[in-house]
C-alpha positions as CSV (number, residue, x, y, z in Angstrom):
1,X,67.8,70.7,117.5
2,X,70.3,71.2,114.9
3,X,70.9,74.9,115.9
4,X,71.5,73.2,119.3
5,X,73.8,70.6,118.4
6,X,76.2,73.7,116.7
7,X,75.9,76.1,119.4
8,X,76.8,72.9,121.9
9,X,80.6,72.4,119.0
10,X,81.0,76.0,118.7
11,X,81.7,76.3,122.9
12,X,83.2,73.7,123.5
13,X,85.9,74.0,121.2
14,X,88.5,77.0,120.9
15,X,91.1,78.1,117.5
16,X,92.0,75.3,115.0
17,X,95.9,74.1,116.3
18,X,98.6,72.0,114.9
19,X,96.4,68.7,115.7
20,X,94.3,68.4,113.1
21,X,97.3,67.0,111.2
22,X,97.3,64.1,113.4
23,X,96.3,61.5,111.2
24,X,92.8,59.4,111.6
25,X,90.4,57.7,108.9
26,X,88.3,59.6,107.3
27,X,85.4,57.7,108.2
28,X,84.9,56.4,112.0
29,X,85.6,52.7,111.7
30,X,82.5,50.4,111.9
31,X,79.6,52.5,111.8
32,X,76.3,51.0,111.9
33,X,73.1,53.3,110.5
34,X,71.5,55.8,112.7
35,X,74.4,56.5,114.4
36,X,76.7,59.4,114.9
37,X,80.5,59.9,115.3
38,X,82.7,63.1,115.8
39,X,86.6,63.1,116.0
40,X,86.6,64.8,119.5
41,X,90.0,64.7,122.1
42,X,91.0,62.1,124.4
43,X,92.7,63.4,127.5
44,X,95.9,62.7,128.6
45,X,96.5,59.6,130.7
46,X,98.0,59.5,134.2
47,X,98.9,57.7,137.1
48,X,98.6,57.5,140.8
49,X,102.1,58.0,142.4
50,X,102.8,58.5,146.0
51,X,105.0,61.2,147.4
52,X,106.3,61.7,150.7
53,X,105.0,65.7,152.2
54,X,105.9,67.4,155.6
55,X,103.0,67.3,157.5
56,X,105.0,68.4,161.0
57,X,108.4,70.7,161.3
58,X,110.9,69.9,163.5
59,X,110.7,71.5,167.1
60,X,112.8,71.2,170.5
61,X,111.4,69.0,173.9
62,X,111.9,71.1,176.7
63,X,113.2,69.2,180.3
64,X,113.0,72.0,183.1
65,X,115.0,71.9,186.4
66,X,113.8,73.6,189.4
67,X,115.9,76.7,191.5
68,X,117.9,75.1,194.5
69,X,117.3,77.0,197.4
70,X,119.8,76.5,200.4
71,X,119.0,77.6,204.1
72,X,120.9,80.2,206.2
73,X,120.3,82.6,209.3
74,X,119.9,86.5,208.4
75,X,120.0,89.4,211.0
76,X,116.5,91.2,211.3
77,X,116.6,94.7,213.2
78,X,113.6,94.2,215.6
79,X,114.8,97.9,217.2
80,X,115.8,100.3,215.0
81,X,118.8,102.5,215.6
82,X,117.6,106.0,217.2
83,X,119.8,108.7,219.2
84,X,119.9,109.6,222.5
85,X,120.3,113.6,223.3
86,X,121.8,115.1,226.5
87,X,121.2,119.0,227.2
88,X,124.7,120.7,228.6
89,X,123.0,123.4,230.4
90,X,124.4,127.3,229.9
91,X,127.2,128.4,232.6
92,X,125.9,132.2,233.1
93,X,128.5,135.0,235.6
94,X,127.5,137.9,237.4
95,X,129.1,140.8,236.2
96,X,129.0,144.5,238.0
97,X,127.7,147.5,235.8
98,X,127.3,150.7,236.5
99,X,124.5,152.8,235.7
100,X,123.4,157.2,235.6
101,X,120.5,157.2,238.3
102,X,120.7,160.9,238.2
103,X,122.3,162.7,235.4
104,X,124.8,165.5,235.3
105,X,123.9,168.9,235.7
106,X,125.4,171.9,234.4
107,X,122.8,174.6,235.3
108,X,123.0,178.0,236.2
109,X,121.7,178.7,240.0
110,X,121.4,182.0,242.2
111,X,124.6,181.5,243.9
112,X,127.9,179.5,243.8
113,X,126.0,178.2,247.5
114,X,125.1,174.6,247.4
115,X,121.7,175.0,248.0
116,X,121.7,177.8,245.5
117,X,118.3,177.6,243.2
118,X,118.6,177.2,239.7
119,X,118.1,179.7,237.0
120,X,115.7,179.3,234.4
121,X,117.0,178.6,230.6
122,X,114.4,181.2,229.3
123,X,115.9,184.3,231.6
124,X,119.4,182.2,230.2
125,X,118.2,183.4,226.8
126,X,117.1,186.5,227.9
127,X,120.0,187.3,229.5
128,X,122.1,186.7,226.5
129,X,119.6,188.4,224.2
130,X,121.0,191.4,226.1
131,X,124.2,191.3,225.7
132,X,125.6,188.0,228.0
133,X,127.6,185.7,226.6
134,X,126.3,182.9,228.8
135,X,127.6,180.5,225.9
136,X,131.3,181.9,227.1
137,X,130.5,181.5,230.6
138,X,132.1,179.2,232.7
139,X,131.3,177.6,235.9
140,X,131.5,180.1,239.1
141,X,130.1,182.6,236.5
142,X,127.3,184.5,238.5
143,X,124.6,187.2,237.2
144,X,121.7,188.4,239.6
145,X,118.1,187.0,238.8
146,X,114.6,186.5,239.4
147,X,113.5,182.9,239.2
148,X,110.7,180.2,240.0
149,X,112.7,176.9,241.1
150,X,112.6,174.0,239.4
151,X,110.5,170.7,239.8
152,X,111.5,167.2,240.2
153,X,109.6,164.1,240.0
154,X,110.7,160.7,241.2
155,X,110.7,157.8,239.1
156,X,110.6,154.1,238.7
157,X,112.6,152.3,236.1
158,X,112.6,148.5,235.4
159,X,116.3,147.3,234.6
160,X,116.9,144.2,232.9
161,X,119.6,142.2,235.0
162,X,118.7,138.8,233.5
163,X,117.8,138.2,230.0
164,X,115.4,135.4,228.8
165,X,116.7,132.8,228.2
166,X,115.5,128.6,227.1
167,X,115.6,125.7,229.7
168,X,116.0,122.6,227.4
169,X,113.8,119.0,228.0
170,X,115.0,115.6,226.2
171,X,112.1,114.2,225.2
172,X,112.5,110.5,224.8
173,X,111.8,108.2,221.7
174,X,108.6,106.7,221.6
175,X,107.9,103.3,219.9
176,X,105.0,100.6,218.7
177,X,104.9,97.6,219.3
178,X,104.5,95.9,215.6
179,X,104.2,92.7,214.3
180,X,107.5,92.8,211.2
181,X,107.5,90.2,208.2
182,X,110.7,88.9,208.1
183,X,111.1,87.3,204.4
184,X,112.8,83.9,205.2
185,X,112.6,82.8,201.5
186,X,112.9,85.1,198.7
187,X,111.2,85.4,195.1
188,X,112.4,83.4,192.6
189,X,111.4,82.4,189.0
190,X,110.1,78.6,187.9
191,X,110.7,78.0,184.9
192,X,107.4,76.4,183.1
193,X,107.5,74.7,179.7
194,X,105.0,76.1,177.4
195,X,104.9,73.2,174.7
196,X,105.1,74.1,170.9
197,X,101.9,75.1,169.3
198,X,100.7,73.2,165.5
199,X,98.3,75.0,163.3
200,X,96.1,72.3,161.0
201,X,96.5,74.4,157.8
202,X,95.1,73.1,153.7
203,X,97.7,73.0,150.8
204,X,97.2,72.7,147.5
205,X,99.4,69.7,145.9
206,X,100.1,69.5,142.3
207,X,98.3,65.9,141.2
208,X,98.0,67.2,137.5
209,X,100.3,70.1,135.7
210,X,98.6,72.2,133.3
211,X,97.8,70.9,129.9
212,X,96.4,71.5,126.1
213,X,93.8,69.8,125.0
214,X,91.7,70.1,121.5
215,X,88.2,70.9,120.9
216,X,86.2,70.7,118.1
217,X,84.6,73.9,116.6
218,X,81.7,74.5,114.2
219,X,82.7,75.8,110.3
220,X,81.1,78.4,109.9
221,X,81.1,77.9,106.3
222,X,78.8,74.6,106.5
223,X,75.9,77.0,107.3
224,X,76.3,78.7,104.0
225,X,77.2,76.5,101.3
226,X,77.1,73.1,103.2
227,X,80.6,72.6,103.5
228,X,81.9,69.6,105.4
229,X,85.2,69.9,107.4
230,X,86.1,70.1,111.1
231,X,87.7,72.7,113.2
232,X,89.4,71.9,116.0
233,X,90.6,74.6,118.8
234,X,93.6,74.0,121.3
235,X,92.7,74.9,124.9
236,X,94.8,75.0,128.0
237,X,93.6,72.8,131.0
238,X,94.9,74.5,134.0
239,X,96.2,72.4,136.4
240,X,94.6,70.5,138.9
241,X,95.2,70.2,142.8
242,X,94.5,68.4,145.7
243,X,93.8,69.8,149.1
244,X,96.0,68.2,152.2
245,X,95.6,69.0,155.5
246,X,99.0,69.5,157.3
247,X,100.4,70.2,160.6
248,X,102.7,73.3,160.8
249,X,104.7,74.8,163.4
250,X,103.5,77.8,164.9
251,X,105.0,78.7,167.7
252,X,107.8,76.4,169.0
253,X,108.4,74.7,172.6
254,X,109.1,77.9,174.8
255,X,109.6,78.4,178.6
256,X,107.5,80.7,180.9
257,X,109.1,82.2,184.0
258,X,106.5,82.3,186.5
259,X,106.8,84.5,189.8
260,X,107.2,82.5,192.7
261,X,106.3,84.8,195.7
262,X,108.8,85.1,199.0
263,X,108.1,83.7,202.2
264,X,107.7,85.6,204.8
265,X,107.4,85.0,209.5
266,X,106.0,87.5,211.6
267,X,108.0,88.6,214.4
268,X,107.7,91.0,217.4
269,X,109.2,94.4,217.1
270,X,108.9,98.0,217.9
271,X,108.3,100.6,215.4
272,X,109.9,103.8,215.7
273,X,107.3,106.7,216.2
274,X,109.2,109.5,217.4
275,X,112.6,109.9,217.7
276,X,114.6,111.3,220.7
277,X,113.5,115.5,220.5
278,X,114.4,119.0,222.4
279,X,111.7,120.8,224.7
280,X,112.8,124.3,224.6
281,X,110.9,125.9,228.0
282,X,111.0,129.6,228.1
283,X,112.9,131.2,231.5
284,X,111.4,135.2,231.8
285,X,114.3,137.7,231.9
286,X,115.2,139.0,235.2
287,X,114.2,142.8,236.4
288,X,115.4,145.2,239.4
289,X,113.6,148.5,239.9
290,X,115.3,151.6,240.1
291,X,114.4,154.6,241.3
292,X,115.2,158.0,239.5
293,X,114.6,161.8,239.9
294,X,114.0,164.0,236.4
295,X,112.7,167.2,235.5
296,X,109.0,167.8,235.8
297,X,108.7,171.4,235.0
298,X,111.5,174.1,234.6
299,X,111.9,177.0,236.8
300,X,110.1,180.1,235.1
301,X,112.4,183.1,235.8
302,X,112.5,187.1,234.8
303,X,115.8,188.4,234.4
304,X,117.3,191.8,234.4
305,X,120.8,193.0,234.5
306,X,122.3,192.8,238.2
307,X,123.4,196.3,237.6
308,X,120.2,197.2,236.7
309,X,116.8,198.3,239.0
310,X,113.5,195.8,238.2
311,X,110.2,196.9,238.2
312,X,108.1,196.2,241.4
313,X,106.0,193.5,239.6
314,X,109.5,191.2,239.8
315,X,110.6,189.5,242.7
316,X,114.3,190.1,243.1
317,X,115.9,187.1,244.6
318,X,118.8,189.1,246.0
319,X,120.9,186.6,244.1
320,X,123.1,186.7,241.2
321,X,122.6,183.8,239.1
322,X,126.2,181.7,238.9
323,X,126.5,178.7,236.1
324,X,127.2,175.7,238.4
325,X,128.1,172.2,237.7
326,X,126.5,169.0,239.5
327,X,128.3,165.5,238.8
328,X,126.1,162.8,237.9
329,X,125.2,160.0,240.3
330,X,125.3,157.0,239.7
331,X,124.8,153.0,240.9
332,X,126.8,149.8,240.5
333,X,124.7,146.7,240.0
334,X,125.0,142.9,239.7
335,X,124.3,141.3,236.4
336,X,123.6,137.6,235.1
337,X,124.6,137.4,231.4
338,X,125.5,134.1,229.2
339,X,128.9,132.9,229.6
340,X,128.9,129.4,227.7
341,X,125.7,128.7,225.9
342,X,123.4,125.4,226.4
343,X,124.6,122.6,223.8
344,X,123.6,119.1,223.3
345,X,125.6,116.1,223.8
346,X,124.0,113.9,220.8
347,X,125.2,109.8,221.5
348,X,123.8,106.9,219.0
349,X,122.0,104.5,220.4
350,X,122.9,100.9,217.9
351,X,119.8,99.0,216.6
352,X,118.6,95.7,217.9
353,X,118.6,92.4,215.9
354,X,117.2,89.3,216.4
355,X,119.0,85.8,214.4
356,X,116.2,84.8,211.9
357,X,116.9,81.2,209.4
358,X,116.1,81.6,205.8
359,X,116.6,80.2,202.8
360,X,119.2,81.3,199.8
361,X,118.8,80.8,196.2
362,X,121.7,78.5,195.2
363,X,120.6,77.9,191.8
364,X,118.2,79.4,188.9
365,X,115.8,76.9,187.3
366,X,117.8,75.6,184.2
367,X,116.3,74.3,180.8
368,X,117.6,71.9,178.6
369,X,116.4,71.5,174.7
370,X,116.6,68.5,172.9
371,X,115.5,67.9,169.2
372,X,112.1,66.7,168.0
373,X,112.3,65.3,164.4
374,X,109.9,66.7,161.8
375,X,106.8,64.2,160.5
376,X,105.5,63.2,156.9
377,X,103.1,61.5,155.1
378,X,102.3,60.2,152.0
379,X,100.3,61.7,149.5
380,X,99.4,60.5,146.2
381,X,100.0,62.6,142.9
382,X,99.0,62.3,139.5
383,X,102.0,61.5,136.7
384,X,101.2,61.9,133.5
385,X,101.5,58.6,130.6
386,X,100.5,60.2,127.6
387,X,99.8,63.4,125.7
388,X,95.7,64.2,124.7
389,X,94.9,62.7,121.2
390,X,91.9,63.2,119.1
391,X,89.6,59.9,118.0
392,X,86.7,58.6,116.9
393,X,83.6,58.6,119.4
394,X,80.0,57.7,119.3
395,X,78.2,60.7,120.1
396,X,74.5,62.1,120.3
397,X,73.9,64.6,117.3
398,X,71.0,65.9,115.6
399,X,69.5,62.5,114.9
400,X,69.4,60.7,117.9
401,X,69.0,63.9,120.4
402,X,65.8,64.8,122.0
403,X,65.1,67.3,124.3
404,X,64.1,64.7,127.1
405,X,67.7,63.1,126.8
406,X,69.3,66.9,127.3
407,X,66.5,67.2,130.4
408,X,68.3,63.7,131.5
409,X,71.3,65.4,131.3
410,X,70.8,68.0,133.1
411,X,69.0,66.5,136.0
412,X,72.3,63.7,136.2
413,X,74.5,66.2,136.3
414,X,72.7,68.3,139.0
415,X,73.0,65.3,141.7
416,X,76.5,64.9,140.5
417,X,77.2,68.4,142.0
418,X,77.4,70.3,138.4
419,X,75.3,73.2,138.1
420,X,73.8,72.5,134.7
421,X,70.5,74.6,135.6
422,X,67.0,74.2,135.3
423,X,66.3,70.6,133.7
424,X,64.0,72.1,130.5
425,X,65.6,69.9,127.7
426,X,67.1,73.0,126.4
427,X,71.4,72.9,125.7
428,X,72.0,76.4,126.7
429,X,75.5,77.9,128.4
430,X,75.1,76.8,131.8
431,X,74.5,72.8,130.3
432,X,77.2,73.0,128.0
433,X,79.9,74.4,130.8
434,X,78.4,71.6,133.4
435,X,79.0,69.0,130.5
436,X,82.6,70.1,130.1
437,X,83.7,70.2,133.5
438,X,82.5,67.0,134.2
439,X,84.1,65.6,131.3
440,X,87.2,66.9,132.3
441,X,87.2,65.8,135.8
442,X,86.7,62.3,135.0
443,X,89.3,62.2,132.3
444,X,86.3,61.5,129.7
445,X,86.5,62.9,125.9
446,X,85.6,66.2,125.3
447,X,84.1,67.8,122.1
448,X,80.3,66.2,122.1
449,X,78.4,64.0,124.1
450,X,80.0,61.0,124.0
451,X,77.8,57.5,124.9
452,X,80.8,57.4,127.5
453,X,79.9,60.4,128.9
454,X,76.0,59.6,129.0
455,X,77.0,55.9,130.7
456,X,79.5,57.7,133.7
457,X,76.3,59.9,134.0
458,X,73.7,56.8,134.4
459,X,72.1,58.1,131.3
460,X,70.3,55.0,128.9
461,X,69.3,55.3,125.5
């Protein structure tokens, strides 16, 4: 028990300070036998004050006024606008042209005779390969021959007279009947207060600054020679706080803008499918036949010299071929061609509208602030009277402790909310800590355990 006692001066007080000179008897004052007294610290005194806290900030009440709407008449296209087309049709003119229905002919024949037959090119060649020059020869020219006439063919030929050409169609618009939302009230904005939004937050309020208290210690040197003496040990005590609940501003009165849709009335109108469009319609080209003669096959002739004899085996025509000359022939006909193409006379055709009464924003919603005045309370606060002191207290020691009054003490301060451990009558670490802090927090005397301490506890002896 003894051991115990030590162990329980040796933690609870700290380094010898300046006040073990404060001046007390050496002796506590009235002692009676059997009991025990130790010079151990009085706290410092205080007082209950009040002070006033903010508990609510200031903020702003918000007074909305609505958006002023004013009525009025709006023209609403019912038609829209669309163009009319008019084909000017092409002017065409008939125009004379003349065209070869039978080429020129400059052809060497039997005789300058009209009906004279014409020489083949080959006995042409052959002549000249002998000597001729038919390439100098000029018409009336005549050499004899032998010849096989030449063969015409008639032929067809189709002439354009008219080319192809486009017939334009106007095509009308078409339009759908529809059903058109005419907005007869447009969006706007309401303005909506949103009122300010508090927070319930805790602060910690100073009741008690921070203080140093003394402690006694254990002298070592008692264990060895039996010295007598105390130590005592200076200790800070931090300071102490009290938990408030208070309002705070967290967001502050604001405004919303909320949508307000338009209003709309259905009326009848037409819908523009397709507007006014060209048809072009194809007109074929125009033909005439003609008819024309042309070589088939080219007379196959023999020549020989007109001075000279021919073998039996040729047919002498009794001719001399001449180089004769037969103007073309030709044919006048009557054309159609484009004189002023087609164009399109393009006239707008205005819109229709219909009078339709809506209503005008006159005035945005407005919002005026006005000034809400902060809130506070009152909240008490420790002041301090006087310093800690040591004195003289009655205290258990190694004479009147037992190990049922430390199992007391434990248990009492268990239900008081102090974790002093297992009650087992034992004054180990986690005792001596819960004996402190209680000490403390009721403002008791620290540095033993005091009959104070044992009667705040419920303890009797």
């Amino acid at each position: 028990m003894k051991n115990t006692y030590s162990n329980l001066l040796t933690a609870l007080l700290l380094p010898l300070t300046p006040l073990l000179a404060q001046e007390l008897p050496l002796t506590p004052p009235d002692a009676k036998p059997g009991e025990c007294y130790a010079r151990v610290i009085q706290p410092a005194q205080y007082e209950e004050t009040e002070e006033k806290v903010l508990v609510k900030e200031p903020s702003e009440a918000l007074t909305i006024t609505p958006a002023v709407f004013e009525p009025a008449t709006e023209e609403i296209e019912i038609i829209p606008q669309t163009t009319k087309l008019t084909p000017v049709p092409a002017v065409y003119k008939e125009v004379n042209e003349t065209i070869v229905v039978k080429p020129q002919i400059k052809i060497w024949k039997t005789s300058l005779r009209k009906k004279a037959h014409p020489v083949n090119p080959i006995i042409l060649s052959a002549i000249q390969a002998s000597g001729v020059a038919l390439d100098q020869a000029q018409p009336g020219d005549c050499y004899k021959e032998y010849y096989q006439p030449i063969q015409f063919v008639k032929v067809t030929e189709e002439i354009m007279v008219k080319a192809e050409t486009n017939q334009t169609k106007v095509l009308p618009p078409q339009f759908e009947d529809i059903n058109k939302s005419v907005v007869i009230k447009p969006a706007s904005k309401e303005i909506v207060e949103v009122p300010a939004v508090y927070e319930e937050v805790e602060e910690k309020v100073l009741v008690e600054p921070e203080r140093t208290v003394w402690k006694k210690g254990q002298n070592p040197a008692q264990k060895v020679s039996g010295a007598t003496g105390e130590i005592m040990c200076l200790v800070t005590m931090p300071a102490k706080y009290k938990t408030i609940k208070k309002r705070i501003l967290k967001s502050p009165a604001t405004t919303k803008e909320i949508e307000v849709p338009e209003e709309t009335k259905v009326i009848a109108a037409k819908k523009l499918l397709t507007d006014t469009q060209l048809e072009k319609i194809p007109v074929p080209a125009e033909y005439i036949t003609v008819t024309k003669e042309q070589i088939e096959t080219n007379a196959t002739f023999t020549w020989v010299s007109a001075d000279e004899e021919m073998d039996e085996s040729w047919r002498y025509t009794g001719h001399q071929i001449c180089l004769t000359q037969t103007p073309e022939k030709t044919k006048t006909i009557v054309k159609t061609v484009l004189d002023t193409p087609e164009s399109i006379l393009e006239e707008v055709v205005p819109p229709v509208t219909k009078a339709v009464k809506v209503q005008k924003l006159a005035a945005e919603a407005k919002v005026v602030k006005l000034p809400v005045e902060a809130e506070y309370k009152m909240m008490k606060k420790r002041k301090k009277l006087s310093d800690a002191h040591m004195e003289w207290k009655r205290i258990l020691c190694q004479t009147n402790m037992t190990k049922e009054i430390i199992s007391k003490l434990q248990t009492a301060l268990n239900e008081k909310g102090y974790n002093a451990g297992e009650a087992d009558g034992i004054l180990g670490r986690g005792t001596r800590r819960a004996l402190d802090q209680f000490q403390r927090d009721n403002a008791l005397a620290t540095g033993g355990i005091t009959y104070e301490t044992l009667k705040a506890l419920g303890i009797s002896l």
